[in-house]
Structure formats: C-alpha cells, structure tokens
C-alpha positions in Angstrom: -52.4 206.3 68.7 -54.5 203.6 70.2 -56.4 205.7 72.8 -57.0 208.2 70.5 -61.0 207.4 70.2 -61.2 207.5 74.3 -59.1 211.6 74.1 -61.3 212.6 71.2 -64.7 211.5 73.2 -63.0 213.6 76.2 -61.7 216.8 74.5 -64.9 216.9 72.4 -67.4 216.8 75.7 -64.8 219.2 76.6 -65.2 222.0 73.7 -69.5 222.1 73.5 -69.0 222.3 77.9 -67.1 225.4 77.1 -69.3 226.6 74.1 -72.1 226.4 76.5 -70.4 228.6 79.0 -69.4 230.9 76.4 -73.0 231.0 74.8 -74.7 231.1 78.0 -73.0 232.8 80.5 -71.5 235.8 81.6 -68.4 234.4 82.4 -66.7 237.5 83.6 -69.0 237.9 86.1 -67.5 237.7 89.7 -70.6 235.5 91.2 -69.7 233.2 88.2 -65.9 233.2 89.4 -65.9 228.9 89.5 -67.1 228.7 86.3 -64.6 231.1 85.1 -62.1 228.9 86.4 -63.3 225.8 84.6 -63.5 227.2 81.4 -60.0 228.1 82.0 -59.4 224.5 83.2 -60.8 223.5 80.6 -59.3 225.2 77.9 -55.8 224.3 79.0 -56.9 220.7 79.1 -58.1 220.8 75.3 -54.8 223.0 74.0 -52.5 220.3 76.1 -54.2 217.5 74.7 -54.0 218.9 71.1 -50.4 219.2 71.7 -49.3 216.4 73.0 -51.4 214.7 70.4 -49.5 216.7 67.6 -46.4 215.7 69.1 -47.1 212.2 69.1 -47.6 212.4 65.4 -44.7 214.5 64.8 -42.4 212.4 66.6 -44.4 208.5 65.5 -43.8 210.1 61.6 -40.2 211.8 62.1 -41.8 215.3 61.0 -39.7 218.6 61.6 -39.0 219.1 65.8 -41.1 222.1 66.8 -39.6 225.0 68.0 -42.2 225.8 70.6 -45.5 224.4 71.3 -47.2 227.4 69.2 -44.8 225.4 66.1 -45.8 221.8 66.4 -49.4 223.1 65.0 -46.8 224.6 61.7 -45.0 221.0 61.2 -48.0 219.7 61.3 -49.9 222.0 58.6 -46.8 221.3 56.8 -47.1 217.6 56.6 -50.8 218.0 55.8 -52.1 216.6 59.0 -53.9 219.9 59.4 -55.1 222.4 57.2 -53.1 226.0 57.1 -56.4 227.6 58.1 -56.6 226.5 61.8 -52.6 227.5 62.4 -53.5 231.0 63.4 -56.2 229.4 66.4 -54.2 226.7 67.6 -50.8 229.0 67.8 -53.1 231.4 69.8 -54.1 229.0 72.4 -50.7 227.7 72.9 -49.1 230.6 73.2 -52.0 232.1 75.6 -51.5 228.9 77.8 -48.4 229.3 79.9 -49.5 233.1 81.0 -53.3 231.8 81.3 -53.4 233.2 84.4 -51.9 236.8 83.9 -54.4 237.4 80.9 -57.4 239.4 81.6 -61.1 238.4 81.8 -62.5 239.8 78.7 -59.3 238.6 76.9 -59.4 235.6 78.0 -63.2 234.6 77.0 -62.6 236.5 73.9 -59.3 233.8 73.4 -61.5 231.1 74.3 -64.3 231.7 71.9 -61.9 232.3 69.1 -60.2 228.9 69.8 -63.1 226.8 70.0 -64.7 226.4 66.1 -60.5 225.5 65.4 -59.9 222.9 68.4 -62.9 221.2 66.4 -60.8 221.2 63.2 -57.9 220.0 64.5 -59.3 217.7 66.0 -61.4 216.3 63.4 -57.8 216.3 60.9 -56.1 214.4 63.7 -58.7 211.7 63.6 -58.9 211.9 60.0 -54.9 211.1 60.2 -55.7 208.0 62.4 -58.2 206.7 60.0 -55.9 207.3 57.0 -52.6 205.5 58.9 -55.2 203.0 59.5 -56.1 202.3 56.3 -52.6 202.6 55.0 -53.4 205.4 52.7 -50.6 207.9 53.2 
C-alpha cells in the first residue's frame, strides 16, 4: 500500500486528538456537544480507515473474505498480520460503527476509550506488515 505512510500520519494525529478529548474533557457534556461530535467523527474515520486498510491486505494477499467488517479484523489475526489480542477492540468498533448514532453518550465515550490503546496496535502490525512485504520477509 503505497500511501500507507501518508494514512498512518493521519489516523495517528487522529487517535492522541481523541485521547486528548477523552483525557481532558467531559465529553458528555451538552456545552461540549461539537466536540462530542468530532470525537464521533473521528472515531468513525480511524475504524473505516483500519478497515479498508485490512481489506486491502486481505484482498492484495488472497486471505479468507470477511464475513462482516467486525471479521476482516479475524482473517487478519489469522494470517498473523495482527495479534489475537486486539480482535476483541477492533470487532467492537466496527460493529459500534453503523449504529454510531443510536448509542448513548456514556456508551459511546466508554467505546471510544476502550478502542483507542487497540487502534494503536493495529495500526502499528499493519505497518509492521508493510515493512515485512517490503523487505520480502514473509
């Protein structure tokens, strides 16, 4: 994936924006409603990003066709692109992302924070993929 260092700038200045928010603010507070929203915004913009990116890899390599989106994190901990341990994060926030809006406040920052430390990981092993494919050690 050629842009890959350009996405993994973006998504990281993404993930210590919302571990600011998180850490900082009361985001359930109703005078805080916009930046509410962008954490939301930005949480669906990291967990799309991981996703397409795992799908690129899944398709570039011919790995097993996800299910869902929640399953292209599985095919991917099967293939060893990412460890077992971040499965249970990543499902989470794929799952959580097409009823983003219906979830409640508290939820929802609770999701957030609890997605965060694994969005790292994940995307840490994806670039330790790119590195590997570029070396040609598979």
């Amino acid at each position: 994936m050629h842009n890959f260092p350009t996405l993994k700038e973006n998504i990281m200045r993404n993930i210590s924006e919302m571990k600011s928010m998180i850490g900082e603010q009361n985001l359930l507070d109703p005078q805080q409603r916009s930046t509410y929203d962008r954490a939301l915004y930005l949480f669906q913009s990291i967990t799309k990003s991981m996703i397409d990116i795992g799908n690129n890899i899944i398709i570039e390599h011919g790995f097993r066709s996800p299910l869902n989106t929640a399953d292209v994190f599985i095919s991917l901990a099967e293939n060893k692109v990412i460890p077992p341990g971040i499965i249970p994060g990543m499902k989470r926030a794929a799952i959580a992302m097409p009823k983003i809006k219906n979830i409640q406040g508290g939820e929802m920052v609770e999701i957030i924070g609890g997605c965060l430390d694994d969005f790292s990981r994940c995307l840490s092993s994806y670039e330790r993929f790119f590195n590997r494919e570029e070396s040609g050690d598979q």
